[in-house]
Every structure is written in structure tokens, then in C-alpha cells.
C-alpha positions in Angstrom: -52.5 -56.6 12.0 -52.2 -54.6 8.7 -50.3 -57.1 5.8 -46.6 -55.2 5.7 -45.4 -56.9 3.0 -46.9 -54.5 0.1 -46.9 -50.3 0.6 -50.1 -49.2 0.6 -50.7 -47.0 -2.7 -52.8 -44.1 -0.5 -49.8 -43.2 1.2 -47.6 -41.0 -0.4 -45.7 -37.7 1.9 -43.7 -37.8 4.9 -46.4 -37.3 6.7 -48.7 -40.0 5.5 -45.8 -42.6 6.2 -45.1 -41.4 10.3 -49.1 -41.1 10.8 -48.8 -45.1 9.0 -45.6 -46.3 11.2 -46.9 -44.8 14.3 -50.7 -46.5 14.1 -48.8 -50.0 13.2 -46.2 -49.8 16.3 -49.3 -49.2 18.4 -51.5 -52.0 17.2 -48.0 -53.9 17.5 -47.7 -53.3 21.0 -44.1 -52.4 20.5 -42.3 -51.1 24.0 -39.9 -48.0 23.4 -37.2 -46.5 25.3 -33.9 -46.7 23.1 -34.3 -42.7 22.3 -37.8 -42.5 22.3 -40.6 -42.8 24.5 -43.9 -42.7 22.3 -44.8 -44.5 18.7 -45.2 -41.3 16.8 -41.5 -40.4 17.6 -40.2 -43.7 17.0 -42.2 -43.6 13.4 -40.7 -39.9 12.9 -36.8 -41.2 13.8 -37.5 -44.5 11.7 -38.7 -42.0 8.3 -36.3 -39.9 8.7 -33.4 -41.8 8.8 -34.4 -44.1 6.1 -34.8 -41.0 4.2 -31.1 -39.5 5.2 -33.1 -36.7 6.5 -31.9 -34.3 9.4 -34.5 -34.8 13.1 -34.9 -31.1 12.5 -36.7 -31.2 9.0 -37.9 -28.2 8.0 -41.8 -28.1 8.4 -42.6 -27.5 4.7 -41.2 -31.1 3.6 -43.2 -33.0 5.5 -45.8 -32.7 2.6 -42.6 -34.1 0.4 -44.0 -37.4 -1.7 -41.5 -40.2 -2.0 -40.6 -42.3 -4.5 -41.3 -45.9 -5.0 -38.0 -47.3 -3.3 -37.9 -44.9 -0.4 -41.6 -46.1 0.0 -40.4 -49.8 0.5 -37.4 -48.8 2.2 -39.4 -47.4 5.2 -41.9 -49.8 5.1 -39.6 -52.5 5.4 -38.3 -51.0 8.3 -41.3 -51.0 10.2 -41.6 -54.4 9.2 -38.7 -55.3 11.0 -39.0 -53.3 14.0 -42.6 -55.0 14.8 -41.7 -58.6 13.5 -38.0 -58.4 15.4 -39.1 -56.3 18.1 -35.8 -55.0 17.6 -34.6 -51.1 19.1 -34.8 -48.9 16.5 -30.8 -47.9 16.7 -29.9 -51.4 15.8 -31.9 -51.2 12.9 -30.2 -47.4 11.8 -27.2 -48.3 13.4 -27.1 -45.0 14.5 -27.9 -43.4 18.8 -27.9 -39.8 20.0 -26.6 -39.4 23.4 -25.5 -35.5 25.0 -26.2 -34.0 21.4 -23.7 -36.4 19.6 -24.3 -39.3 17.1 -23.1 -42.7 17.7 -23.0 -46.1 16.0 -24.8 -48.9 17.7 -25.3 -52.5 17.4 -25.8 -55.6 19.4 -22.5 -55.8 20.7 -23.3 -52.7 23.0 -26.1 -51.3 25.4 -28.2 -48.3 23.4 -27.5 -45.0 25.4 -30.1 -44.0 27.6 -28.6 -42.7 30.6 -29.8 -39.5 31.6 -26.2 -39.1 32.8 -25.6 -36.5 29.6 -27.2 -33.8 31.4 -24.6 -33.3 33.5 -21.8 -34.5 31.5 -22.7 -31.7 29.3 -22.7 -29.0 32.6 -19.4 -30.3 33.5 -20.4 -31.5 36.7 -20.6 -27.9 38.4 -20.1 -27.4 41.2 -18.5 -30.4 41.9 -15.8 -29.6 39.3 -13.9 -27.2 37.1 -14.1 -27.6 33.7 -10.5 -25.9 33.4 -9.2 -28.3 36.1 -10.3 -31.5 35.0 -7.3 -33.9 33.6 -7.9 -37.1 33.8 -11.1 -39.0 33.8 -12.3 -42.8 33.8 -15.6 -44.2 32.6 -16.2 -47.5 34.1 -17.9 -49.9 32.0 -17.9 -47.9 28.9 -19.8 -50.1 26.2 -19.8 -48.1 23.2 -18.0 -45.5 24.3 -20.9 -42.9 24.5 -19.9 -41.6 28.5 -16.5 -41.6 27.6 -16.5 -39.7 24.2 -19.3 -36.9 25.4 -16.7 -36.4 28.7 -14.0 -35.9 26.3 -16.0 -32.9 24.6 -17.2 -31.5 28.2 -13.8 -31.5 29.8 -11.5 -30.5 26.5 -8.2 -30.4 28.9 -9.0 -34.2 29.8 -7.6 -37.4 28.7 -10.1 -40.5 29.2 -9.9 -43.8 29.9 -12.4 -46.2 29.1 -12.4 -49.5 30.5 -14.6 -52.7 29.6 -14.5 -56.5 29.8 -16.2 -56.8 26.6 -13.9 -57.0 24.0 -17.0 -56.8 21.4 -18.0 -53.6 22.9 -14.7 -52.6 22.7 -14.5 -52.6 19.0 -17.6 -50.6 19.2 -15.9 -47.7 21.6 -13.0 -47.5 18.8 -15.4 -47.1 15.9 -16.8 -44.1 18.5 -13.2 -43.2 18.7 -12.6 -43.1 15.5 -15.8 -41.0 14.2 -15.4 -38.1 16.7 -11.0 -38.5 16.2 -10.5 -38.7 19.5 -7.9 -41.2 19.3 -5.1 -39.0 21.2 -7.4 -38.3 24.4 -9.7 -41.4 25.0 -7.9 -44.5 25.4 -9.8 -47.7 25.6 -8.4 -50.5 27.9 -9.6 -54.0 28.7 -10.5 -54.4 32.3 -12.7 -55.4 34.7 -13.7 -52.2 36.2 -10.4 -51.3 38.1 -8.2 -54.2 37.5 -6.5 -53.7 34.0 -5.3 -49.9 35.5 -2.3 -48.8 36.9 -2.6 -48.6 40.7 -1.3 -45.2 40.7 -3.6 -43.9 38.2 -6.0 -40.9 39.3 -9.1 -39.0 38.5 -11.1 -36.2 39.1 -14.0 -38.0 37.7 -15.0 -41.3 38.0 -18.2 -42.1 36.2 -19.9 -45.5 35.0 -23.1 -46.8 34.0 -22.7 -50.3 35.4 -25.1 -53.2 35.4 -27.6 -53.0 37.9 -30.8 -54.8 36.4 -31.8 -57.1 39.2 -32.7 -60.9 38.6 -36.7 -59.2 39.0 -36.8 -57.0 36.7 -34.5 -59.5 34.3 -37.3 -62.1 34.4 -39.7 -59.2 33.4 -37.6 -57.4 30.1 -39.7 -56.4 27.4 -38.7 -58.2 24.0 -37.0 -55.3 22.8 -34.3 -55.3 25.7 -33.7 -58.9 25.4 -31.7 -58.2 22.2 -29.3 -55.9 24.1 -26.2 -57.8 26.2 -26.8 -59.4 29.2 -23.4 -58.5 30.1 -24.5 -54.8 30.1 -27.3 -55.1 32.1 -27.8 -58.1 34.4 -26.4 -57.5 38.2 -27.7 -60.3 40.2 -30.2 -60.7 42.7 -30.4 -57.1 44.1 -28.9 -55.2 40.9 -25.8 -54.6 42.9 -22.4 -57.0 41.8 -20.9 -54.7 39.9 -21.7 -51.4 41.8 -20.3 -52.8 45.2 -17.3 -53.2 43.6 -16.6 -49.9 42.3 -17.9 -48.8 45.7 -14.9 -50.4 47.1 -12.1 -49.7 45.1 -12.8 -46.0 43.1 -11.8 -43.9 46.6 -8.3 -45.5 45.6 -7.8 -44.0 42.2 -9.8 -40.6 43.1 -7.9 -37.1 43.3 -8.3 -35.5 46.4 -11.3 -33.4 45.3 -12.4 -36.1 43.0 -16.0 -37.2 42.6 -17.6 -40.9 42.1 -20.6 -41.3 39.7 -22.4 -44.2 39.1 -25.9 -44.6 37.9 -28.3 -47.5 39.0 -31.6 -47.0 38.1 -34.3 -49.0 40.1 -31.5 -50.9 42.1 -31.1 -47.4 44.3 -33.4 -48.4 47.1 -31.4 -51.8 47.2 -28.4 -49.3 47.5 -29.7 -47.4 50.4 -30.9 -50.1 52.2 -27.3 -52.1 51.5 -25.1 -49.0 52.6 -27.3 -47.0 55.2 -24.4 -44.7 56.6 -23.6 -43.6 53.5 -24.5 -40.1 52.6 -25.4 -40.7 48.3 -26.3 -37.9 47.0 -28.9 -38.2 44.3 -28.8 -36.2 41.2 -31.7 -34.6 40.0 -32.3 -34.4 36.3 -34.3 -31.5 34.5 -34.9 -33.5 31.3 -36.1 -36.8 33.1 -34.4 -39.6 34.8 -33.1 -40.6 38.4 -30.8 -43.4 40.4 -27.6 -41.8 39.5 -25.5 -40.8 42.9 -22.4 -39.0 43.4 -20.4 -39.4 46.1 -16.9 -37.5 47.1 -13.1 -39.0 47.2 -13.1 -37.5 50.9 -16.6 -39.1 51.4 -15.4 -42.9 49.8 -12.5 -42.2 52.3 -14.7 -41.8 55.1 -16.8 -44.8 54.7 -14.0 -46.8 53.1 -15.2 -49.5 56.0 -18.3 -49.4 55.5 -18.2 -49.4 51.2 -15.5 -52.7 51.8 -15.9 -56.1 50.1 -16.4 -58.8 52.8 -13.4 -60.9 52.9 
């Protein structure tokens, strides 16, 4: 590979430096997936934000020459991101997720989850914006579910639980940035325990772990810096989601709705529940595994969903 500790003196725009970023992350063999797919956007998002330069740059600046410490800057960057193989949000500190920035670091999961497309619908049909008051996100990690829920239902206090304290202290720097402080409150728990037993929601929604002991063994270098916590499930990527399965019916409205993503564990699910009816989302912008099931629905497998004793 190309020495990274000097800048090479041919390269000198915007351009020249995401063209440069790009061709090492691919002879790196880097793996993506924290907000982008591809080398050439992750070089684009790493320039950028080095630069303090908006992802919707106009088209004229991309000729724009840099100075000497901006050169370095970057290329430092990309030194890091191939040496560390770490995401590139833990290196900017910085995530998108449903249109809104976040801070990020090791303490929390990077938001991925195509759940956004919906949060930002409102759930319809399932639910009225206008009649939304209350809603819990399960697991909340950084407090990205949470947070973008808050803006979608703007009549709706959220709670957001978590048995990481560290990622805790993450959700409240979320807080904090979008001042939500009067209408998300953040609560220790593990998933349903730290609530009041008569607490209820129209929405209960959680992107739990569910990454099986399989596909575990097999994580590319840039998950392993992520938290176990947030992502390991055991053997069939299913602790945490049979749990939930057996309890959110209990702190549901009437007309409330359950949803829970779990990624490649969803054949597991099927297969572990068959009488229940999940309904799988579908996504327009990519993604799948997320389910949503019905507080009348919960209610009427509540047999079948129960923890063995």
C-alpha cells in the first residue's frame, strides 16, 4: 500500500483528495456500512467533514485547492481509518440518522437502522401522528430512535431505556443537542424493568441485539470496535427479542403497535414463534427484518410469545 505518512504534492482540490481516499480504502480492503456503503462515499464524508464542509457542497468547489494543514488533516484521517479499521463516525464523531445529526463514539452502536423511514412517516397507518402521547424506545443507545420519534410525533413524550450507563451519557449529549430535555427522558433499565408497571404506549419500538453467535464469529474488523452489548444475542440472535416479545403487550395502549428490528435473526424468529402473524416492513430506501406486531395481536398470542418458566 501507498506510504500515508507524507501528502502527496500532485494532489491539491477536493476532488483530487476523494478520487485519493477512495483508491486507498479499496486497496485497503476496508468494509463499510456505518452510513455508507461504497469507498468513494466514505472518501467524500471523510473530506468533507475534515474540511467543515456541508454533504451538499455546491458542485463548483469541488475544484477548491486546500491548504497545507487541511491537506494533512485529511490525510491523516485516512490514515487512521485503514490502519484502525475504525467506522468513520467514530473518527468525526458525528452520524446521520432520519435527516438528523448525532454524536457518536465507542460507547454506542453507529445508527444504521433503516427503521428511520418510518419513524419519519409516523407509522401510518398504524398511527396518528396527532394521537400519539407517549412512546418507548427499547434499547436506545445513543438515543438516535428516541430523539427522531420525538420530532415525528411532536405531541409525544419519550422514554428511552438502556442498561448501558455509557450509552446513556451518550443519549443525554443527544438530548442536549436537539433540547429535548422536557420530552425524552432517559431511564436506566433492562428493557421493561426500570418502568412503572402502569406505564403505556402507543409505540413501542427497539433496535435490540440480535447478532447471532454465527455471524459474531464472522464481524468484519470495523464492527468489532462497536459494543458487544449492542449487538451480540446469543446463539440464534434472539435473548433480548424474546423478552420484549413477552412483556411489551403489557405496557401497550389498546391500539398500540410493537416494533422491533432483527436483521438476519428473522428467519430464527419465524421459525421460533410459527403462529405468530409478524408483519414485515418493507422499506423503499433499503433494509428489512424489522416486524410490527399489534397490542391486540401480543394479546392474542400472549401464550405463545411467553418466557418458559
Amino acid at each position: 500500500m501507498e506510504n500515508l505518512q507524507t501528502v502527496p504534492p500532485e494532489l491539491e482540490t477536493l476532488r483530487d483528495f476523494v478520487r485519493y481516499a477512495a483508491s486507498r480504502f479499496n486497496e485497503g480492503g476496508l468494509v463499510f456500512g456505518h452510513g455508507t456503503d461504497n469507498a468513494l462515499d466514505e472518501a467524500a464524508a471523510l473530506v468533507l467533514h475534515t474540511l467543515r464542509l456541508p454533504p451538499d457542497l455546491p458542485a463548483a468547489w469541488w475544484d477548491s485547492r486546500l491548504t497545507a494543514s487541511e491537506r494533512q488533516a485529511i490525510v491523516a484521517r485516512v490514515k487512521r481509518r485503514i490502519e484502525e479499521r475504525l467506522p468513520l463516525p467514530y473518527l468525526t464523531h458525528e452520524a446521520w440518522f432520519a435527516g438528523l445529526p448525532f454524536y457518536v463514539d465507542r460507547r454506542v452502536l453507529v445508527p444504521r437502522s433503516p427503521l428511520a423511514e418510518y419513524i419519519q412517516r409516523g407509522f401510518e397507518p398504524w398511527l396518528s401522528t396527532d394521537h400519539v402521547h407517549r412512546v418507548l424506545d427499547v434499547g436506545t443507545g445513543g438515543g438516535c430512535i428516541a430523539i427522531a420519534c420525538a420530532y415525528a410525533f411532536p405531541q409525544a413524550r419519550v422514554d428511552a431505556v438502556d442498561i448501558s450507563r455509557d450509552a446513556l451519557d451518550v443519549a443525554e449529549i443527544n438530548v442536549q443537542r436537539h433540547h429535548l430535555e422536557e420530552r425524552v427522558a432517559l431511564i436506566p433499565s433492562d428493557l421493561f424493568d426500570g418502568l412503572p408497571r402502569e406505564n403505556r404506549y402507543e409505540l413501542i419500538i427497539s433496535n435490540p441485539p440480535y447478532v447471532d453467535a454465527r455471524d459474531m464469529s464472522d464481524l468484519a474488523p470495523e464492527f468489532r470496535h462497536e459494543p458487544r452489548l449492542g449487538l451480540e444475542a446469543g446463539d440464534d440472535g434472539l435473548d433480548l427479542v424474546r423478552r420484549l416479545l413477552a412483556r411489551a403487550g403489557d405496557f401497550l395502549t389498546e391500539e398500540g403497535i410493537l416494533v422491533v428490528e432483527v436483521g438476519n435473526s428473522a428467519p430464527a424468529l419465524e421459525a421460533a414463534y410459527p403462529t405468530v402473524p409478524f408483519l414485515w416492513l418493507e422499506f423503499e430506501h433499503g433494509g428489512d427484518g424489522v416486524f410490527l406486531l399489534t397490542a391486540d395481536q401480543l394479546r392474542e398470542h400472549a401464550s405463545a410469545l411467553a418466557l418458559p418458566q
